[in-house]
SEFI-694217 format. One line per field, with one value per residue: residue number from 1; residue in one letter; x, y, z of N, C-alpha, C in turn. Coordinates in steps of 0.001 Angstrom, whole numbers, plus 500000, padded with zeros to 6 digits. Atoms other than C-alpha are relative to their C-alpha. Layout:
residues N
nr <- [NUM_...]
rest <- [A_...]
n.x <- [X_...]
n.y <- [Y_...]
n.z <- [Z_...]
ca.x <- [X_...]
ca.y <- [Y_...]
ca.z <- [Z_...]
c.x <- [X_...]
c.y <- [Y_...]
c.z <- [Z_...]
//
This chain:
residues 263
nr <- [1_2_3_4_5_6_7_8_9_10_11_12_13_14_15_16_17_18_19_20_21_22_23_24_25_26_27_28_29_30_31_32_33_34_35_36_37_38_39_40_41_42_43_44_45_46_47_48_49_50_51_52_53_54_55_56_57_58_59_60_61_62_63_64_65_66_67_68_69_70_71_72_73_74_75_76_77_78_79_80_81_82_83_84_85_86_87_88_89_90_91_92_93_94_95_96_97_98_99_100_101_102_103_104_105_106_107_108_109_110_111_112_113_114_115_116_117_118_119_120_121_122_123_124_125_126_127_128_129_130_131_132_133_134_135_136_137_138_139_140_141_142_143_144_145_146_147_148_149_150_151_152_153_154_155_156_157_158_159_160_161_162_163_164_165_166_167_168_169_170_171_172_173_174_175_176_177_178_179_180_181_182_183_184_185_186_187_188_189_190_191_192_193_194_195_196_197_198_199_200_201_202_203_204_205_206_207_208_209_210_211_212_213_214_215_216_217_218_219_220_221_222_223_224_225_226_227_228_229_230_231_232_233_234_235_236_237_238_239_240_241_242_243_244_245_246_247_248_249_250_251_252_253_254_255_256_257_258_259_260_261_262_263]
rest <- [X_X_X_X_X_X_X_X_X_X_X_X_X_X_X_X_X_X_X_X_X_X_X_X_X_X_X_X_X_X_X_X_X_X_X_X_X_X_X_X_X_X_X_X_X_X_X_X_X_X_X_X_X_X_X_X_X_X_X_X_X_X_X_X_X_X_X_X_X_X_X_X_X_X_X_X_X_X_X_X_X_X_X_X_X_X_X_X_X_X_X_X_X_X_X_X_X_X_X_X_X_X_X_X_X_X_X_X_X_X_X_X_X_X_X_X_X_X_X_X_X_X_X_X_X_X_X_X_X_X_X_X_X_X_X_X_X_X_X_X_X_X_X_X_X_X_X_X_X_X_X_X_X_X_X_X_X_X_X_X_X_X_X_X_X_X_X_X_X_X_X_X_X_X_X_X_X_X_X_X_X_X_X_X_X_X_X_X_X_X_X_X_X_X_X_X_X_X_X_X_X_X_X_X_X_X_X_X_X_X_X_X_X_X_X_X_X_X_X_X_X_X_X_X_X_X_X_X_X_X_X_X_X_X_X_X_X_X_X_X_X_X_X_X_X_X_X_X_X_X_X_X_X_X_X_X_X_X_X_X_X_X_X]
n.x <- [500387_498851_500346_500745_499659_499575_500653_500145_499326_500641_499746_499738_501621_500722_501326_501003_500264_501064_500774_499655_499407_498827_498844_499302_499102_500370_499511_499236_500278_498684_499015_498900_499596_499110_499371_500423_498735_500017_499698_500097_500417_499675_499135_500098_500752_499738_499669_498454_499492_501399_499970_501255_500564_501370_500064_501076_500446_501099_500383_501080_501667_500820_501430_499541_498638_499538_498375_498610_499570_499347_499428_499747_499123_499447_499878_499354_499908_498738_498841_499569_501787_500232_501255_500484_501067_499629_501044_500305_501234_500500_501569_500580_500995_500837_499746_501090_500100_501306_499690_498693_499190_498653_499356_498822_499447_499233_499415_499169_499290_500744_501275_500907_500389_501474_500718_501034_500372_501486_500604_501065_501230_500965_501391_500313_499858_498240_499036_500007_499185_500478_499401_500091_498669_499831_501592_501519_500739_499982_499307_501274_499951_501077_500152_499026_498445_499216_499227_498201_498978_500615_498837_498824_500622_500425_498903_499486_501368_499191_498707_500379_501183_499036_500535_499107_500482_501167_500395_500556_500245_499430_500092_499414_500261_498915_500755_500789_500478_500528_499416_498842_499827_498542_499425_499330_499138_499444_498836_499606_499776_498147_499625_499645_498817_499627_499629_500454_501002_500899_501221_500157_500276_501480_499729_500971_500464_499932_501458_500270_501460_499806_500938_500471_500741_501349_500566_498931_498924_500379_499188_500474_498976_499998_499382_498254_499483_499462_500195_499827_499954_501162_499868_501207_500677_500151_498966_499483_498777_500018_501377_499689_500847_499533_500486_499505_498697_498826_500451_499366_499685_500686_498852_500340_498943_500483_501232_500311_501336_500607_500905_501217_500303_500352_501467]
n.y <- [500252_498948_499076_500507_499832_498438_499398_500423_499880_498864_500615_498667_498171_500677_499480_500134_501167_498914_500653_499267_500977_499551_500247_499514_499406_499136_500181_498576_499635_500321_500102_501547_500409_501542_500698_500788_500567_500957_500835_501405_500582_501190_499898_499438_498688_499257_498651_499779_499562_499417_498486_499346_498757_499883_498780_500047_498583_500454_498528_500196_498772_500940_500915_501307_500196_500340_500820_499921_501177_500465_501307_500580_501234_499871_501832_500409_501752_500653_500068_498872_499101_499246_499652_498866_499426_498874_499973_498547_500626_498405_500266_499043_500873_499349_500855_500880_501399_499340_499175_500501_498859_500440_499688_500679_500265_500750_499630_500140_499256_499767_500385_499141_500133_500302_499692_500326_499240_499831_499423_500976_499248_501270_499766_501343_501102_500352_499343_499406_499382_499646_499841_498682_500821_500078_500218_499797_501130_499659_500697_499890_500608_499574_498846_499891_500043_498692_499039_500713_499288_500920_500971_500026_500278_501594_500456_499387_499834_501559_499789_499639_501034_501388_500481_500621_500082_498849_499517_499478_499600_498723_499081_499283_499615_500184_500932_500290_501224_500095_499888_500418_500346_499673_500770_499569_500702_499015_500785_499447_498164_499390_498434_498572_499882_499079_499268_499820_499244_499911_500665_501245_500538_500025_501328_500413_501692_501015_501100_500576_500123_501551_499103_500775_498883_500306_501402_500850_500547_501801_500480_499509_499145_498286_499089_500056_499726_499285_499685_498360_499820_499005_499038_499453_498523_500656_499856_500976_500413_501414_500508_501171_500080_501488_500178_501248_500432_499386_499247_498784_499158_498424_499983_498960_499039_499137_499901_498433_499899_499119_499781_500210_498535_499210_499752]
n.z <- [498609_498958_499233_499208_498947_499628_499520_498906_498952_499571_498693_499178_499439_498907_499575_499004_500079_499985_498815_499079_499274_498847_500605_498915_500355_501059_501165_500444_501544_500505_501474_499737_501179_499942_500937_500425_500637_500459_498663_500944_501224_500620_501108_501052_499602_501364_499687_499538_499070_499943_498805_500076_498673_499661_498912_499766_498661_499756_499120_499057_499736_498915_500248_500581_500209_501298_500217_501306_499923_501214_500071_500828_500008_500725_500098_501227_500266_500559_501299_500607_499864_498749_499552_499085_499724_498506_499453_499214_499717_499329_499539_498650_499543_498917_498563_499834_500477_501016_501094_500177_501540_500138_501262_500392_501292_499869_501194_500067_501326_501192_499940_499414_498602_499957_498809_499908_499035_499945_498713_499168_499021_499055_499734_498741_500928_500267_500422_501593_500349_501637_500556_501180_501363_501598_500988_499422_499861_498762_498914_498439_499364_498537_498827_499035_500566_499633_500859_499572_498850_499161_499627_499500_498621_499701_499723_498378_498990_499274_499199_498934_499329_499843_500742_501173_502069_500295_501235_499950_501967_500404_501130_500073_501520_500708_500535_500190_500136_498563_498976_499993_499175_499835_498211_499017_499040_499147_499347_498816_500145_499723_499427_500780_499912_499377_500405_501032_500872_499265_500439_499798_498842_499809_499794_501440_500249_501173_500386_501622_500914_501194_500800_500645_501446_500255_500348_499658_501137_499886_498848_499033_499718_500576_500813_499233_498569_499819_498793_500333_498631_500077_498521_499698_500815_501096_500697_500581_500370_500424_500696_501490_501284_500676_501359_500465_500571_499659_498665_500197_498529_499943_498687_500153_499732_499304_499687_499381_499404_500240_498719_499840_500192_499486_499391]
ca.x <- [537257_540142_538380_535368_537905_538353_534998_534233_536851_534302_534378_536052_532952_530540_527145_524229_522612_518614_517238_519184_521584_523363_526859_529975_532386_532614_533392_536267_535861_539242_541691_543716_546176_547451_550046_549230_551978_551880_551799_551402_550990_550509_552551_549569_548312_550055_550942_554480_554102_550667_551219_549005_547392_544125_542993_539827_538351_535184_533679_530659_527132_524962_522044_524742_527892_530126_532876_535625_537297_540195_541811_544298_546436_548495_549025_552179_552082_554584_554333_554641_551413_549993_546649_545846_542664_541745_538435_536706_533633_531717_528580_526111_524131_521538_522386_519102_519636_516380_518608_521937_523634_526378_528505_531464_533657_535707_538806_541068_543852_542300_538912_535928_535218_532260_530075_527705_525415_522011_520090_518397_515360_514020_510534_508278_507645_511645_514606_513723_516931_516572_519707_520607_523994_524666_521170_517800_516930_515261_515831_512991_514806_514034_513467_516657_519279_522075_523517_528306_528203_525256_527262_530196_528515_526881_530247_531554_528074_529171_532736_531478_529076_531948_529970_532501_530093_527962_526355_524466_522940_524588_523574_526474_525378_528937_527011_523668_522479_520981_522344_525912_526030_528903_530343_532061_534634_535844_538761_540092_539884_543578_544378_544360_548160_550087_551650_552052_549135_546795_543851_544955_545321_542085_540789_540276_539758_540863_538062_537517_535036_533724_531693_529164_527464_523821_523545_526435_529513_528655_531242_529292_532659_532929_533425_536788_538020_539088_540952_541452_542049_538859_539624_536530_536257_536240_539462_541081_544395_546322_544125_544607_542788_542564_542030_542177_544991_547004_547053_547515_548761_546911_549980_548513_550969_548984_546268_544299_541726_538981_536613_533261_530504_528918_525415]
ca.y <- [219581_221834_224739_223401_223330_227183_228313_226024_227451_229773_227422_230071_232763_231861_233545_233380_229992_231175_229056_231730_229352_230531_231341_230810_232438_235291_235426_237693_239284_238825_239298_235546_234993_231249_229659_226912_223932_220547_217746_214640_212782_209189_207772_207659_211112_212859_215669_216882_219638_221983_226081_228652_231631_231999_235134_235398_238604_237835_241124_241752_244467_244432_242713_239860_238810_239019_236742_237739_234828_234372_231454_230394_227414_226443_222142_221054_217389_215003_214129_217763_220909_222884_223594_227196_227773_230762_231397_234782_234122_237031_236201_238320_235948_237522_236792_235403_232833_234471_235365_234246_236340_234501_235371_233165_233358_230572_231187_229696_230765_231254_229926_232453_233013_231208_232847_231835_234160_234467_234674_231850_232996_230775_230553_228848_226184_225749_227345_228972_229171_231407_231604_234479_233000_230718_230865_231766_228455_228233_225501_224407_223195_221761_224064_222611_223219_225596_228571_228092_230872_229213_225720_227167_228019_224554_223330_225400_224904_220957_221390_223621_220792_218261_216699_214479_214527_216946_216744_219241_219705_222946_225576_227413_227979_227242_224912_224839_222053_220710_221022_219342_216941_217758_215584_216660_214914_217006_215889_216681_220545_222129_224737_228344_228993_231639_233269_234248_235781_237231_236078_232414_232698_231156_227479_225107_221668_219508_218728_216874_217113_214784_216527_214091_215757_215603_212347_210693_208737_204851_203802_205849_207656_211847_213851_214807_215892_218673_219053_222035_223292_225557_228279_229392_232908_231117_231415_228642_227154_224232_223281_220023_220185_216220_215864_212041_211485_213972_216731_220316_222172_225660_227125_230480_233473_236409_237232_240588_241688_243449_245695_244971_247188_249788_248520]
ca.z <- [579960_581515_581797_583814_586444_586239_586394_589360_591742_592666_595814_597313_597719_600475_600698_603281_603106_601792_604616_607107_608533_611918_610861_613046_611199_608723_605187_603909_600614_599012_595924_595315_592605_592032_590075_588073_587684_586377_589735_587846_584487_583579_580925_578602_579455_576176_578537_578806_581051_582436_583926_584374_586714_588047_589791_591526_593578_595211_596842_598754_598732_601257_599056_597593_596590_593406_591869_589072_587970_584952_584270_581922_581281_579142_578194_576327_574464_574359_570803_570111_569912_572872_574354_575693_577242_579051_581099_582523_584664_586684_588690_591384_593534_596115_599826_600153_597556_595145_592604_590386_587219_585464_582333_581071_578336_577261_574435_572798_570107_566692_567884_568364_571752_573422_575604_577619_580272_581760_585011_587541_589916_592862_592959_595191_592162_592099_590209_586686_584691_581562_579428_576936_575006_573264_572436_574312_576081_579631_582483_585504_588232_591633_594712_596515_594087_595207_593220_593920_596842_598823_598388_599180_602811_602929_602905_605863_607579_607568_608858_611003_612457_612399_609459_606896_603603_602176_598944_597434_593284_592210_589123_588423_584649_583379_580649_579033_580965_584746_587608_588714_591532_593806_597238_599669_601586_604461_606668_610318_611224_611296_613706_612621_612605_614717_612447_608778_606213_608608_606403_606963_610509_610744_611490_608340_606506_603872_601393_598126_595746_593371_590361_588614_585382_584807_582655_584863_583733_583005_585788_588297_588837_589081_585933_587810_591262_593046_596397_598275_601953_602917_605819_607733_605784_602651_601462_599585_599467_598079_595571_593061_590033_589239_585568_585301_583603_584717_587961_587995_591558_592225_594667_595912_595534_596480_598528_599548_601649_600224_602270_603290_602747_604980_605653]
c.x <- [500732_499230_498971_500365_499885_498709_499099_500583_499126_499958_500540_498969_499430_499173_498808_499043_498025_498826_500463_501109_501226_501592_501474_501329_499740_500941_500697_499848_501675_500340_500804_500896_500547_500635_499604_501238_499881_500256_500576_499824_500101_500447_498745_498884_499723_500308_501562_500352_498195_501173_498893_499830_498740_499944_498308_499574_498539_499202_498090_499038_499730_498565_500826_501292_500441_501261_500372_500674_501009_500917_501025_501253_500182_500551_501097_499823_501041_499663_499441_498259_499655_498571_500080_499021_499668_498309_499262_498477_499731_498409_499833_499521_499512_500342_499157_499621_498478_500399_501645_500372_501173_500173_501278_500151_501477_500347_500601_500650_499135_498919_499619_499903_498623_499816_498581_499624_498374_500215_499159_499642_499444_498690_499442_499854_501714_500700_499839_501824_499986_501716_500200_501120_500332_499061_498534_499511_499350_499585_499377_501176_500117_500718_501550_501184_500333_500619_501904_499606_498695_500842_501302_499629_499527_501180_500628_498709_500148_500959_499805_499514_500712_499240_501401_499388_499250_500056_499028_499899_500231_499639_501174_500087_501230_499489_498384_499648_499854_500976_501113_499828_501212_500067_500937_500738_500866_500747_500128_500034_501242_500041_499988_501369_500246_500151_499990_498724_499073_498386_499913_500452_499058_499851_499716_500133_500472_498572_500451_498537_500220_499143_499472_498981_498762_499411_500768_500630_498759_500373_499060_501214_499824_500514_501589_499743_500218_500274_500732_500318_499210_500215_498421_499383_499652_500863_500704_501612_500629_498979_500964_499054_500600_499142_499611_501259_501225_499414_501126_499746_499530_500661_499398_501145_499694_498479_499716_498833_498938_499086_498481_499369_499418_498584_499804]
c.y <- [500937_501088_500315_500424_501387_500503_499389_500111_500710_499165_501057_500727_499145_501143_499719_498983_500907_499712_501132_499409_500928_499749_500103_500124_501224_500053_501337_500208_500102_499968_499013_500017_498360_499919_498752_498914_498709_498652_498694_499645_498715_499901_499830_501191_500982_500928_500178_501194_501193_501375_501237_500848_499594_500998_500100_501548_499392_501023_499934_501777_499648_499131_498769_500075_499688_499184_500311_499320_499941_499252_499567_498682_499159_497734_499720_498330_499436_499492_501592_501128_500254_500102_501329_500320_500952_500231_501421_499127_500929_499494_501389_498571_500767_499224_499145_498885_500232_499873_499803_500627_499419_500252_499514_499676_499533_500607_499353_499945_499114_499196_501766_499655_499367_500784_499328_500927_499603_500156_498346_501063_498754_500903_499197_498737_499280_500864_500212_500301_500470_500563_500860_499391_498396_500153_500285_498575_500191_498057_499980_498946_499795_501037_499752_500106_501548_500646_500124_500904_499111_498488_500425_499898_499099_499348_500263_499787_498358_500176_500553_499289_498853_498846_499389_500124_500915_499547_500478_499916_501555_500625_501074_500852_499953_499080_499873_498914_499940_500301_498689_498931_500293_499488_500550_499676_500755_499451_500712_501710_500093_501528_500813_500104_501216_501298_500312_500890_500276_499625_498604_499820_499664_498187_499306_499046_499699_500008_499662_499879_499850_500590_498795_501147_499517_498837_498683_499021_498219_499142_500418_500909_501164_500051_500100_500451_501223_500033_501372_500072_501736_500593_500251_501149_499480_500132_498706_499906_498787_499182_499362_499612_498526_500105_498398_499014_500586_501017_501287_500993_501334_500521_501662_500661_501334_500233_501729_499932_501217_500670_499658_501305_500783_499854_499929]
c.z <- [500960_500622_500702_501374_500364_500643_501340_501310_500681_501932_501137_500700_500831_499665_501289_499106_499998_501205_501412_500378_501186_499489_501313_499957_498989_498692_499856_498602_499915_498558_500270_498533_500234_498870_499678_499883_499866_501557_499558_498822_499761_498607_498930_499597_498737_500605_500342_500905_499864_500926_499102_500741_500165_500736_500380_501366_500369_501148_500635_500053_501259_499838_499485_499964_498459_499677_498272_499675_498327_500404_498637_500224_498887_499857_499057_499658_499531_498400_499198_499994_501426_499728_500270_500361_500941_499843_500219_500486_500921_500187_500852_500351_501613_501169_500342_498978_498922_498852_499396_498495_500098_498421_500188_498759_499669_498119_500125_498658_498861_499609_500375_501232_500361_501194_500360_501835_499649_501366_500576_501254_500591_500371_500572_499261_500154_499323_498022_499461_498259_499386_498812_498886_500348_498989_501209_500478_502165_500443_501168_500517_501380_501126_500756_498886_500482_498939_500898_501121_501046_500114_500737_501900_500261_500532_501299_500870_500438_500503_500804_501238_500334_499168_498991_498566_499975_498851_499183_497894_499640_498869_500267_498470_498943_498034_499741_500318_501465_500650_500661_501810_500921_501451_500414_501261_500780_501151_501511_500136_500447_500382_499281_500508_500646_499387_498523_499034_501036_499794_499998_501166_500751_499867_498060_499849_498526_499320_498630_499249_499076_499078_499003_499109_499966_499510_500892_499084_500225_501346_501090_500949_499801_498784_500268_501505_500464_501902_500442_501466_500239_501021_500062_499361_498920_498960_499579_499850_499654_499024_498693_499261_499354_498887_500008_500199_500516_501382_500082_501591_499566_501181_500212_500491_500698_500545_500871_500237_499389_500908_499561_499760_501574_499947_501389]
//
């Protein structure tokens, strides 16, 4: 389940909403690294301690936007043995929301690697998704599901609006399988700050999101959690990857501005 979380940070990227949506901020294309470090564990979690990186670039054309994404992290267990799983995940998705290219490949020690890539296309019927690995399978689904950088702008397009919930059905193709429910609990807006990183002197918001999987749980509870603090460009910080059982801090160490292009 861990590395779910990874290729879902994409939260970050923002794209142009395919409806047009008046925007009243602008997205920075950006290089992020985070540290990964263990927050919490219940006593019967089995975990004795979680760290990790994540690095994410998320750059910008003038027909779309791309995201770079590796992830690893590392799980020790109290009665003894380790986890390591590590991520890579690399999309395009068309500004206009037409068009979504994703490839992710999940490893871990002296397993084969899995991959899994393909392509979704909105059509006026709805969202064709045709899959190439693990296997050739294809995927009809409906007209309003969002591809992660359109959500991500949904998200800022509520906060923007002084909206508290959003929730939108997501294809991010992480998974041979429908589309991901995902809520959006968005909190008080917090000043842009004076001083400090000049890319987070910018306004922003608390949010949480709740990720329910295609067949949903029995409980009617999310899959898991994630909270985060969303700046207007679409830069991310503070981010708690709730497992459950246990909870792993995403403390960001570096951040860089990438340039825009020249259309």
């Amino acid at each position: 389940m861990a590395w779910r979380y990874g290729v879902r940070l994409v939260v970050a990227a923002g794209a142009l909403l395919a409806a047009g949506a008046a925007q009243a901020y602008e997205i920075a294309p950006h290089r992020a690294v985070y540290r990964m470090v263990l927050a919490k564990a219940t006593s019967g979690s089995g975990i004795a301690s979680a760290e990790g990186a994540m690095a994410m670039e998320w750059g910008e054309s003038c027909e779309g936007w791309t995201v770079e994404q590796r992830y690893r992290l590392r799980l020790d267990y109290t009665q003894g043995g380790e986890s390591d799983i590590a991520v890579s995940f690399a999309t395009y998705e068309a500004k206009d929301g037409s068009s979504y290219r994703f490839f992710i490949e999940r490893a871990r020690p002296g397993n084969v690697p899995e991959s899994i890539s393909g392509r979704a296309v909105r059509g006026k019927k709805g969202v064709r998704a045709d899959f190439e690995a693990p296997e050739p399978v294809t995927l009809d689904l409906p007209g309003d599901v969002l591809f992660p950088t359109q959500h991500s702008l949904a998200i800022l397009d509520a906060a923007e609006s002084g909206r508290k919930f959003a929730s939108s059905m997501v294809f991010d193709g992480n998974e041979v399988e429908e589309a991901t429910e995902i809520t959006a609990v968005i909190g008080r807006p917090i000043p842009a700050p004076t001083d400090g990183e000049a890319l987070l002197r910018r306004p922003s918001w608390p949010v949480r999101l709740a990720f329910f999987g295609p067949d949903g749980a029995p409980s009617g509870l999310p899959d898991y959690e994630m909270g985060l603090r969303l700046y207007d460009n679409g830069i991310v910080t503070d981010m708690q990857l709730d497992y459950g059982d246990f909870v792993v801090n995403a403390v960001l160490d570096k951040l860089e501005a990438l340039p825009k292009p020249g259309c």
